[in-house]
C-alpha positions as CSV (number, residue, x, y, z in Angstrom):
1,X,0.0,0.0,0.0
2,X,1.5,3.1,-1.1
3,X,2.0,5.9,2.0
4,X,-1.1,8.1,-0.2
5,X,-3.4,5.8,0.5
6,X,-2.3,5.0,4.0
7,X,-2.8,8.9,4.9
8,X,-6.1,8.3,3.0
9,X,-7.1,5.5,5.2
10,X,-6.2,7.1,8.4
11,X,-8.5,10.2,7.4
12,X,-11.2,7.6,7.1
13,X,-10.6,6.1,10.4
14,X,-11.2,9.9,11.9
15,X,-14.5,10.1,10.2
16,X,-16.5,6.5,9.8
17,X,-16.8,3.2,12.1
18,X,-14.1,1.1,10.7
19,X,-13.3,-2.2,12.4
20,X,-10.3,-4.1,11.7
21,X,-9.6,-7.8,10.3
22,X,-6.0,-8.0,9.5
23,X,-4.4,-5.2,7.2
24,X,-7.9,-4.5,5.9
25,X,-10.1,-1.3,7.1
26,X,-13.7,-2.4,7.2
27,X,-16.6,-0.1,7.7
28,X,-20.1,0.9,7.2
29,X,-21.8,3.6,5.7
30,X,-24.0,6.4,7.9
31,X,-26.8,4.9,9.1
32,X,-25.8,1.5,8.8
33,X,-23.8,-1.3,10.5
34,X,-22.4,-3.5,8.4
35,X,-21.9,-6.4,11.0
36,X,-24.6,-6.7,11.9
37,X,-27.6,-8.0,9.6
38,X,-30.5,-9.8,9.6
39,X,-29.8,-13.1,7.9
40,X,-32.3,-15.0,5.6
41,X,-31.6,-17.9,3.4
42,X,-33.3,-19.0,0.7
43,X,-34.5,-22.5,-0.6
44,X,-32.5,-24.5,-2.9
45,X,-34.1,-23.3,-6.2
46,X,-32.5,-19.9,-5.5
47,X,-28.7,-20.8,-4.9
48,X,-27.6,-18.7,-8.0
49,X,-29.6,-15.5,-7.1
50,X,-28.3,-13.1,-8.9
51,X,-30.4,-9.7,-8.6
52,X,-33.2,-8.5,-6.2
53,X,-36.1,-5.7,-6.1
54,X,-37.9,-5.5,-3.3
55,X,-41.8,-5.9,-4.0
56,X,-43.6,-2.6,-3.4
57,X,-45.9,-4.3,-0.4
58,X,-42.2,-4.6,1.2
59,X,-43.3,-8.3,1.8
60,X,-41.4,-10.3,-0.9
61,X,-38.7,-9.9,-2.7
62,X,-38.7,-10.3,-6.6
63,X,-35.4,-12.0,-7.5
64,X,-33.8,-13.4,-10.8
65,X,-31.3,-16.9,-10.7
66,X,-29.0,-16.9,-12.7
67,X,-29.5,-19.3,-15.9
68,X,-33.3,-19.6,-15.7
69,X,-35.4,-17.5,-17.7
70,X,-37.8,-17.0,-14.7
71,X,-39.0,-14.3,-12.2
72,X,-39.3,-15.3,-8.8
73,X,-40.9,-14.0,-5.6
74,X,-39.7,-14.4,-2.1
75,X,-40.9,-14.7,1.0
76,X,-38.6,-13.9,3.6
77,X,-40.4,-15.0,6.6
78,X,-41.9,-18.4,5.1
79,X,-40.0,-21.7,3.7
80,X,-42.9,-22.1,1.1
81,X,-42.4,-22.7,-2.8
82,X,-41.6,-19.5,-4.6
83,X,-44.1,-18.2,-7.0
84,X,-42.4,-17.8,-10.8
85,X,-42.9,-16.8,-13.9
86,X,-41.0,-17.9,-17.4
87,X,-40.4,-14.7,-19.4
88,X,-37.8,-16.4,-21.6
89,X,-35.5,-19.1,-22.5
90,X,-32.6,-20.0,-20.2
91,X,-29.5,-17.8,-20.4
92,X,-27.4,-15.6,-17.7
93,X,-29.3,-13.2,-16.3
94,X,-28.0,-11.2,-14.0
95,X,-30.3,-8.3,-12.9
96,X,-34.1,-6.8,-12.7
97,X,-35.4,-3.7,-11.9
98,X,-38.4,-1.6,-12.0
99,X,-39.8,1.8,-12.6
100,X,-42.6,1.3,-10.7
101,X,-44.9,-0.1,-13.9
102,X,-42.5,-2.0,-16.3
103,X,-40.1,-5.3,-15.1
104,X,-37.0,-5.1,-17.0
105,X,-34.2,-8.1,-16.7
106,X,-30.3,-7.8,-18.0
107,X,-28.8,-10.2,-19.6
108,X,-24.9,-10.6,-19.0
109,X,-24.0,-9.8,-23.2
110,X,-26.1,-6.4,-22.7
111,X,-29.9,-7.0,-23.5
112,X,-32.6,-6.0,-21.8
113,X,-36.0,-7.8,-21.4
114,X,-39.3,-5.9,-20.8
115,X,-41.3,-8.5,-19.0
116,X,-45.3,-7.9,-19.3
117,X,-48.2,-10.5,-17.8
118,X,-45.5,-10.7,-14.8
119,X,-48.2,-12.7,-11.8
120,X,-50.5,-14.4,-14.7
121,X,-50.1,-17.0,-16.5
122,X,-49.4,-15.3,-20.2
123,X,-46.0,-13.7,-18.8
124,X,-43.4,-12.9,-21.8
125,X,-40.9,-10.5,-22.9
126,X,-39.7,-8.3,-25.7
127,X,-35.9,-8.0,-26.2
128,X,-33.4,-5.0,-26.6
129,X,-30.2,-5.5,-27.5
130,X,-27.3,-2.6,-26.9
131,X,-26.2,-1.7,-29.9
132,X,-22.4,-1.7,-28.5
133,X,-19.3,-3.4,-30.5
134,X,-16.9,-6.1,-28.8
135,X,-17.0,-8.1,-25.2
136,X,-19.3,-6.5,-23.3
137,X,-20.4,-8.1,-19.8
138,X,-22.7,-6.4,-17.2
139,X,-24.4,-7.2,-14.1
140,X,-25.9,-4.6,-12.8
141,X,-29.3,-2.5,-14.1
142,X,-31.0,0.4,-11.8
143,X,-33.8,2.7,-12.5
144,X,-33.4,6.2,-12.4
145,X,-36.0,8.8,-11.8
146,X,-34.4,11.5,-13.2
147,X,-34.3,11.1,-16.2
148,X,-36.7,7.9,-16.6
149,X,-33.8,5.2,-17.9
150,X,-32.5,2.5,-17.0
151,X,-29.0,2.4,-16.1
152,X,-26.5,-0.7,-16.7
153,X,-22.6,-0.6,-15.6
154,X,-20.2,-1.9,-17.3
155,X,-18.5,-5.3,-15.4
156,X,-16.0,-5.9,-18.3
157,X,-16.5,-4.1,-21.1
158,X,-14.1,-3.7,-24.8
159,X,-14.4,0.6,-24.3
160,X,-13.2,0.1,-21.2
161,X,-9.9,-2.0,-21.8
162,X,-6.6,-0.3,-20.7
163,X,-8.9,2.4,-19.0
164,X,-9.2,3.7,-15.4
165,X,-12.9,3.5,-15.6
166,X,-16.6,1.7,-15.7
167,X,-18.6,2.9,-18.5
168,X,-22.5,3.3,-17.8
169,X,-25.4,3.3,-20.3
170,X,-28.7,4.4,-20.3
171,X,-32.2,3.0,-21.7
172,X,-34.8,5.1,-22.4
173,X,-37.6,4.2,-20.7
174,X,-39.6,6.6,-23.2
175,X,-38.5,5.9,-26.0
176,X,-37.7,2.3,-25.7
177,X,-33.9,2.9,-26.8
178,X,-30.4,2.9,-25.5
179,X,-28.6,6.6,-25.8
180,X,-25.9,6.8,-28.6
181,X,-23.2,8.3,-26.0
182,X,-22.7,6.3,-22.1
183,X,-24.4,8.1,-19.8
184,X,-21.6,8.5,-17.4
185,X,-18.0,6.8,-16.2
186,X,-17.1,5.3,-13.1
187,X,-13.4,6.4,-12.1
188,X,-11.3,3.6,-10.5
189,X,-8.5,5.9,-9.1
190,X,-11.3,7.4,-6.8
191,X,-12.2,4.1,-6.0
192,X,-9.0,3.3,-5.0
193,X,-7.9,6.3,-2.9
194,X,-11.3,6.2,-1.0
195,X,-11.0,1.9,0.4
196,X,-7.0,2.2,0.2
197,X,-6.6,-0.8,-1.9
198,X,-5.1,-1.1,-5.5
199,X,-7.5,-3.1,-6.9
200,X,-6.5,-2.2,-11.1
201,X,-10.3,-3.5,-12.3
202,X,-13.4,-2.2,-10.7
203,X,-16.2,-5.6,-11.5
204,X,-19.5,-4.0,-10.5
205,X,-22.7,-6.6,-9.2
206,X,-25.4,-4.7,-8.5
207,X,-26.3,-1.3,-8.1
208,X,-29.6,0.8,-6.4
209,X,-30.5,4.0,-5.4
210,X,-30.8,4.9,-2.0
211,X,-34.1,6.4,-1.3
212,X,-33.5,9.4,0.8
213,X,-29.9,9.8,0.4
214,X,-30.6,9.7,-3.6
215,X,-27.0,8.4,-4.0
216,X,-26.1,5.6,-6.1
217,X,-24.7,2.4,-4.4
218,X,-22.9,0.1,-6.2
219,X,-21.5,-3.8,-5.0
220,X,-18.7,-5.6,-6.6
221,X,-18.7,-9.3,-5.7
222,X,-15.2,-9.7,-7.3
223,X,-13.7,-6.6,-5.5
224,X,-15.4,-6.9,-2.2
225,X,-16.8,-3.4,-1.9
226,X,-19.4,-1.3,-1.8
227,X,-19.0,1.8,-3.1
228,X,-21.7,5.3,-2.8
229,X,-21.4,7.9,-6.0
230,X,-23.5,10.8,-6.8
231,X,-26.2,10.0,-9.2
232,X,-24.0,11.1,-12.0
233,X,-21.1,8.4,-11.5
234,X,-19.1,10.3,-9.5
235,X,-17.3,8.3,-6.4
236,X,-17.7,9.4,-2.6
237,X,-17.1,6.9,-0.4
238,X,-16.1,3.5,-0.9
239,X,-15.7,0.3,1.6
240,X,-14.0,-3.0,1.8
241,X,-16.8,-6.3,2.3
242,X,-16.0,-9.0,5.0
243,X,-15.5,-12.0,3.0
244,X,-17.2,-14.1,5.9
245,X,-20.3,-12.4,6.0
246,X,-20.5,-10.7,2.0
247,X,-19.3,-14.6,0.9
248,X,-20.7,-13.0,-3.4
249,X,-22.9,-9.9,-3.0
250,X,-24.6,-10.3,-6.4
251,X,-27.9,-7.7,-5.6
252,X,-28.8,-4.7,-3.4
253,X,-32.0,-3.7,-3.0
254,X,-33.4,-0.5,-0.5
255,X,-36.8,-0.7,1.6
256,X,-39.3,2.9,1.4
257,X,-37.7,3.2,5.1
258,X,-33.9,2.9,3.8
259,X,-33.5,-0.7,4.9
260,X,-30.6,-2.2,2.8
261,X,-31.2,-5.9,1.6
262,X,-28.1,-7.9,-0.2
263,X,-27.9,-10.9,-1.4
264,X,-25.6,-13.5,-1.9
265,X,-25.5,-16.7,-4.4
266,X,-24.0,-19.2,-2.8
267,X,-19.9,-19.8,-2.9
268,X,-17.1,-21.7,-0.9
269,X,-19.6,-24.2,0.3
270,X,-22.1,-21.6,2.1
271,X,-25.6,-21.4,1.0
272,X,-27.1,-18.5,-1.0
273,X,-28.9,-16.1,1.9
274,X,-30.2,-12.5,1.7
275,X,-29.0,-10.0,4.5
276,X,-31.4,-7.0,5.9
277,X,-29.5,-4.0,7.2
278,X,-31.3,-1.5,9.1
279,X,-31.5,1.8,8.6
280,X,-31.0,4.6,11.2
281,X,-31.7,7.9,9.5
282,X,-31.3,9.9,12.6
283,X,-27.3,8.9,12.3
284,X,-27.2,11.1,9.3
């Protein structure tokens, strides 16, 4: 670790609860305690969950596994079959999200999946593909109110080879088309000087938008981290995952009350679970 980003991490220490494991700083965001979650794990169909929304009744939680062409519901509090729906052949999808009125799922290679007749028995989807050259991989799609798109970051992208940055692009959820130009880049060097690590490629998992905070939060299952931007891309804070507890954070999701739920498919021989952090707002 070079000495900037040991003065870095010490200036964090002065200003956020950061516990220690090792050489690693690990800490939690305002409001939250990373430590300490409420832990829920999920039958065996959902092992390879791989992207959340919390259901507007705040009851289930719609999820996507990876592989299956299906939309599932879940309820927390009750071992009981999950209700799903088929909205397209099998493939690897890795997020879902919603504006409220339309279910859209990502696909890994870019495509997007508008899912109508989701709860009834006619449930299918039209596809859009980004019309973007070269390897392209994503895994995480948000919904922002702004400017009513839908927002995918890049994982591993060609445009983004060689570069200090994650490229993001935006669907119209208007117009039912992706923007010729990337709505925004994610800088890796802020990344870096904000957790202290020298981690060279920035993989992001999932991505939401707090509700009251209206900032942008962003896990990386590869890296470790969760990182907080402005709604724009631009970095603010950023924080280094247990391993034991974050085992591969593949989707974040945030309750009306600013309760943070993240899931994790399963890996090194632990089952796949999804953890509820609470929310204090008076911390802020």
């Amino acid at each position: 670790m070079t000495l900037r980003h040991l003065l870095l991490v010490a200036l964090l220490l002065t200003s956020c609860n950061y516990y220690n494991n090792s050489d690693k700083k690990y800490g939690s965001p305002k409001g939250y305690n990373l430590t300490e979650p409420t832990r829920f794990h999920v039958r065996q169909s959902m092992q390879e969950i791989s992207g959340i929304v919390l259901a507007p009744d705040e009851h289930h939680i719609m999820a996507i596994n990876d592989e299956q062409g299906r939309i599932f519901s879940i309820d927390v509090a009750n071992k009981t079959a999950y209700p799903n729906w088929k909205f397209h052949k099998s493939g690897d999808y890795e997020d879902l999200a919603t504006d409220g009125k339309n279910w859209i799922v990502l696909k890994s290679n870019g495509h997007l999946y508008h899912v109508t007749g989701l709860f009834s028995d006619s449930t299918i989807s039209e596809t859009y593909k980004l019309p973007m050259e070269g390897k392209k991989e994503f895994e995480s799609l948000y919904y922002d109110a702004r400017n009513d798109g839908m927002i995918m970051v890049c994982k591993q992208c060609a445009e983004d080879k060689g570069k200090d940055y994650n490229t993001a692009y935006r669907f119209d959820m208007k117009t039912w088309e992706f923007d010729t130009v990337p709505f925004y880049r994610i800088n890796i060097v802020d990344i870096e000087r904000l957790s202290g690590e020298d981690i060279n490629l920035f993989k992001p998992s999932a991505a939401a938008i707090h509700p009251f905070e209206k900032r942008l939060y962003i896990l990386s299952a590869v890296n470790k981290m969760l990182v907080i931007a402005d709604l724009d891309g631009k970095v603010q804070e950023a924080y280094n995952l247990k391993h034991t507890l974050f085992r591969q954070p593949e989707g974040i999701s945030f309750a009306a009350n600013g309760d943070m739920y993240i899931s994790n498919e399963s890996a090194d021989e632990s089952s796949a679970n999804i953890l509820k952090f609470k929310y204090n707002q008076r911390a802020q």
